[in-house]
N, C-alpha and C positions, 0 to 999 in steps of 0.2 A: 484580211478578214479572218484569214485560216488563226495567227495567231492569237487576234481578238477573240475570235471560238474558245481557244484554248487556254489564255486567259481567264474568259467566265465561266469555263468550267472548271479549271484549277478552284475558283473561286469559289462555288458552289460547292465543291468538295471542301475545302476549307471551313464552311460556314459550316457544313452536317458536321463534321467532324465535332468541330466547338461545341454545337448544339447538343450531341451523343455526350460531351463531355459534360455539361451542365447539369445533364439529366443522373450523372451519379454523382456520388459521396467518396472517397475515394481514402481510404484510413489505415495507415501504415501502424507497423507495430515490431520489435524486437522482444524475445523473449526466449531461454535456457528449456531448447525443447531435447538436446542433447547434455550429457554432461553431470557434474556430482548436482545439480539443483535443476536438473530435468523435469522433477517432479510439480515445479510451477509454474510447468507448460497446458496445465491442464486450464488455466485461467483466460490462456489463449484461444484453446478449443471451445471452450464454455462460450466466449464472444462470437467465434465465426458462428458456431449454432445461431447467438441470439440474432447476430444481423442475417441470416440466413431470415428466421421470423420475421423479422422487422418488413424484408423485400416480401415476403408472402404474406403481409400485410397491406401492400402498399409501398412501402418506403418510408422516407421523412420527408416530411411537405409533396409527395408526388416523386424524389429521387428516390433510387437505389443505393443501397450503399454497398461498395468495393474494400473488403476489408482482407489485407494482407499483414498476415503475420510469418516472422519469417525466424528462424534457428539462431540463435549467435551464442550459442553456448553458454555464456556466460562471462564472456571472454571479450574485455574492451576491443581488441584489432576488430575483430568480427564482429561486434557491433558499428563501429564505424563503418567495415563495408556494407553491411548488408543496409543500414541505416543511407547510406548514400546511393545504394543502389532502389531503394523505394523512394528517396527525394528525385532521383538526377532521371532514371527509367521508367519506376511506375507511376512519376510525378503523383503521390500522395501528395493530398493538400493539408493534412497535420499528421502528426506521431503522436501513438495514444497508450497509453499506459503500459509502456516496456518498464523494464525492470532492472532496480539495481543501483545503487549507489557509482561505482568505478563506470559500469558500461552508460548509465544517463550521461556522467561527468564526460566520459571520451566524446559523444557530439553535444554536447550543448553550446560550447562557440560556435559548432560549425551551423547548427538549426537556427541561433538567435542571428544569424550574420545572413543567412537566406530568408530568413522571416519566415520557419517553416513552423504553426507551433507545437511545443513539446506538453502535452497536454497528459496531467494525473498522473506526474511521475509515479512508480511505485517504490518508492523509498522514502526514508522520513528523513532524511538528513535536513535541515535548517536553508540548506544555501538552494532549494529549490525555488521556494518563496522571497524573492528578489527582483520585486516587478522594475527595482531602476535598475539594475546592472543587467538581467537576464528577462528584459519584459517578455519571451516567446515561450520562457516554460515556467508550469503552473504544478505543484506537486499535488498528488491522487492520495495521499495517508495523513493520518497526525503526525506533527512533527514529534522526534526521537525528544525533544524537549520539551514540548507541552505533556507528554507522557513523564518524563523524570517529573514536573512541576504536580502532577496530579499523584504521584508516591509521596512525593514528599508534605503533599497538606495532609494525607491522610496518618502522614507519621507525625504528624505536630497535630494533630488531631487529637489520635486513637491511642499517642504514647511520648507525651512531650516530654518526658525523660528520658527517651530511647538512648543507646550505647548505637553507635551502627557505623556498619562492614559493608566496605566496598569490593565487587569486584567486576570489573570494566573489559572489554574487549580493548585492546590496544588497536585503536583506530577513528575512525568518524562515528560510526556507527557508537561505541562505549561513551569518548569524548561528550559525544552532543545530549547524551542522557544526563551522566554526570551534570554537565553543567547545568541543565534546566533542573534538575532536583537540588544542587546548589544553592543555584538562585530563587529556589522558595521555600528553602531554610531560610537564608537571609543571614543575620548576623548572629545566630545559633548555628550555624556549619560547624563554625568550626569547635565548638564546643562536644555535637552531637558526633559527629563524623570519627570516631575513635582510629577508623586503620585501613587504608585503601590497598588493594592491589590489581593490577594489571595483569594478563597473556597474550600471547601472541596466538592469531587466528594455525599456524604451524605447530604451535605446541601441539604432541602428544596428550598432556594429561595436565590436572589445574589441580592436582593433589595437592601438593606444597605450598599452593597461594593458599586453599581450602583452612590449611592446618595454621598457618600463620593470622590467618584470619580468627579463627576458633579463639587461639592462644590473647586475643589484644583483650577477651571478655565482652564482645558485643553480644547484643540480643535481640540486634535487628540487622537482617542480610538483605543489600538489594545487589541481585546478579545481574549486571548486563550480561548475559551471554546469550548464545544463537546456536541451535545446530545440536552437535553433537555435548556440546561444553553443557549445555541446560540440563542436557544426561546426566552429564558426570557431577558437575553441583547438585544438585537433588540427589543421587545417587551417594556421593562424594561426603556430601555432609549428614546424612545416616549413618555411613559406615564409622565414621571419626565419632557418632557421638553427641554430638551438634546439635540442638535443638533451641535456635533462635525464635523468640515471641510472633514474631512478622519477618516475612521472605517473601521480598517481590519478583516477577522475572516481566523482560518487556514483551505488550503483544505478541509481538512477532516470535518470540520463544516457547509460547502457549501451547502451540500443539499437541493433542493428546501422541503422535508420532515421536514427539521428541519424550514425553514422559516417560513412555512404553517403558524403554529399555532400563529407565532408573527404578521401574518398580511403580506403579498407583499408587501402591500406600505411600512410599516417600516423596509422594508428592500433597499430599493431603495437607490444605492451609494454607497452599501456595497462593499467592496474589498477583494478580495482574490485572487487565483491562481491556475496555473494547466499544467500538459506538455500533456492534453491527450484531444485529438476533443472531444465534447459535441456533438454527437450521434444525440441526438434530436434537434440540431439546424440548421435549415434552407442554411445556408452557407456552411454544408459540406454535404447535398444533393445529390451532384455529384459526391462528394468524392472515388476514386476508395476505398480505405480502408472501408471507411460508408460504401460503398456498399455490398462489401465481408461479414463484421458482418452482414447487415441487412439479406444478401442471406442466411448465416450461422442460424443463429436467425428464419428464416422462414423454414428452413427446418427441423430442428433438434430440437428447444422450440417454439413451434408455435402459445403454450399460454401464454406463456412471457409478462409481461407488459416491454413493452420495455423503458418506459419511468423510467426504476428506472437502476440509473448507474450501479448496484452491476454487470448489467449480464455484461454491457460491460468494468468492470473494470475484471472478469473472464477473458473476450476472452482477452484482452490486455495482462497481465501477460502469458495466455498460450501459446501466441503468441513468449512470450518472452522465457519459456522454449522451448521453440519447437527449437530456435534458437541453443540453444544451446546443445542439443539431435544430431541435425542435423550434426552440428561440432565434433559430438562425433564419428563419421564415424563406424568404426569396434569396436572401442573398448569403450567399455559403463561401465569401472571399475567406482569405488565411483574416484579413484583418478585423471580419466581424464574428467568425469563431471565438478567435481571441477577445474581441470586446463583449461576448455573450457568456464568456467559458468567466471570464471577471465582474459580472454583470450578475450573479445567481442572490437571490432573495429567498432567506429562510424554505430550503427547498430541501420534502419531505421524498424519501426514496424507500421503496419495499423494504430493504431489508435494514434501515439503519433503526437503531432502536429507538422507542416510542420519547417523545421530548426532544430528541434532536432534530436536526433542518442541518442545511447545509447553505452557508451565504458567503460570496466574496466581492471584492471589489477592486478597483484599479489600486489600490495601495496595499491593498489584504489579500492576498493568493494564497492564503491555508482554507481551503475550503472544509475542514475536518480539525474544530477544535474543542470537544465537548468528545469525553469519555466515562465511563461507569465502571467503578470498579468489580474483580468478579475473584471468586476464590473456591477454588480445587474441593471439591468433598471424597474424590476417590473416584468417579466415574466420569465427572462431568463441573462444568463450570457455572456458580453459582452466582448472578449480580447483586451487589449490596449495596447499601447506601444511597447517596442522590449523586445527580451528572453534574459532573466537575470540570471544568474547563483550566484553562492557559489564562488568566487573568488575576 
């Protein structure tokens, strides 16, 4: 009798247990809160705030959500431990927008083989969106080649006689541009494409690709580059002289951070893109959305320099989980996250710009394929034209 006691009460412990467990959400995350790309740790902080809200609202559907993000430098090893130590310890029931091409790439066998999912990569590489080979992760940006594919309508557009200079990151990241602006030239590539060159992410300086470039006679520049390289192109093709008709650079090298140090003015004309309001711009002031982040932002990070995108590219994304929590109603298995996270219908979010939706499905995992283009006037970035898509 003594052991049957002990039994139902093991037993009864066991059920509370579950039952505690049911009643949160439970959302792992890796992210470079140390290290040279530190500074888009803030997109992390930005999130525990908002699900901090979220719980003093209530929750989603009546749970709590358990949101851990944890340091990995940026540094594949350390991604995989700290990523296996939130699947195998803090049994997180999905991984939600870490960051990074190499550090996603280090567990994504190992997430898709536990069925844990890998939800809103933050990277654009092409091989996110792979619902037959990788059905557990689902990528969080545009792809690096839906962006190459929306430079290049606009240069058959705005200058179908264009001369144009390549100059590519020697990796996935350059590659995957390249190709998508390739492939919507079409069978004028190779006619329009006059002189490509490549660097290595180790290079010192892109002086020399710069100057060779100059020399083939183009007068249209698209730089993949990122970082510090977006400096020195901007920078790099003032100094020589250079002044091509149209010069693209992608999203992710937009930053007014990365401008700084090439000078404002030498950036003036600059083209790039974006599906997400610019916060700090005058025009969306009014903006019901701008307003909710700013109220958000003021109550919860209230020493926030607001003027650095990383917080409001956080709230954006969790804006975009939340969506799909929400749809998750009663049942919050890995495998109905994932069938609600591929399940989205034209879904309008705060901050993404006015005409976009966001929709995927069991075959389509690019949740993000509609961009607007936008160009440098000296302080600030300017949209023009109409929303262009991958098609």
């Amino acid at each position: 009798m003594k052991l049957a006691a002990a039994l139902i009460g093991l037993s009864s412990l066991t059920l509370a247990a579950g039952s505690a467990g049911a009643d949160e959400i439970r959302i792992g995350q890796t992210l470079p809160y140390s290290g040279p790309a530190s500074g888009f740790g803030a997109i992390g902080r930005t999130q525990e705030a908002f699900f901090e809200k979220v719980n003093a609202e209530g929750g989603v559907n009546g749970r709590k959500v358990k949101f851990i993000t944890l340091d990995d430098a940026y540094s594949p090893p350390k991604t995989v431990e700290q990523t296996r130590k939130l699947v195998e310890q803090d049994e997180v029931l999905m991984m939600f927008g870490s960051l990074g091409t190499a550090t996603n790439s280090a567990v994504q066998r190992y997430l898709n083989a536990k069925k844990v999912p890998q939800l809103f990569v933050l990277s654009g590489a092409t091989k996110w969106a792979d619902p037959q080979k990788n059905p557990w992760t689902m990528p969080g940006m545009a792809a690096y080649e839906s962006e190459g594919v929306v430079y290049a309508k606009y240069v058959l557009q705005a200058k179908p006689d264009a001369k144009i200079a390549i100059l590519a990151q020697n990796d996935d990241f350059g590659r995957d541009y390249v190709a998508g602006f390739k492939r919507a030239l079409g069978s004028k590539a190779a006619g329009m494409i006059i002189a490509e060159a490549s660097y290595e992410t180790s290079a010192p300086t892109i002086s020399s690709q710069l100057s060779t470039l100059k020399a083939s006679g183009a007068n249209v520049l698209f730089g993949v580059v990122l970082g510090k390289f977006t400096s020195q192109m901007v920078k790099g093709v003032a100094e020589i002289g250079w002044k091509p008709e149209l010069s693209f650079v992608p999203t992710s090298a937009s930053s007014i951070s990365f401008l700084e140090p090439a000078g404002l003015d030498n950036a003036v004309g600059l083209i790039s893109s974006s599906n997400q309001k610019d916060t700090m711009d005058p025009q969306w002031a009014d903006d019901p959305g701008v307003k909710s982040y700013f109220a958000f932002m003021k109550q919860y990070m209230p020493t926030a320099d607001l003027s650095n995108s990383n917080y409001a590219a956080g709230y954006h994304y969790a804006t975009l989980l939340m969506t799909v929590l929400s749809a998750c109603k009663d049942d919050v298995s890995r495998d109905n996250i994932l069938k609600q996270a591929a399940s989205l219908k034209e879904v309008k979010l705060p901050l993404l710009l006015p005409g976009m939706s966001v929709s995927t499905g069991p075959d389509d995992y690019l949740p993000f394929q509609q961009l607007q283009l936008r160009r440098f006037n000296g302080k600030s970035w300017v949209p023009f034209g109409d929303i262009l898509d991958d098609r």
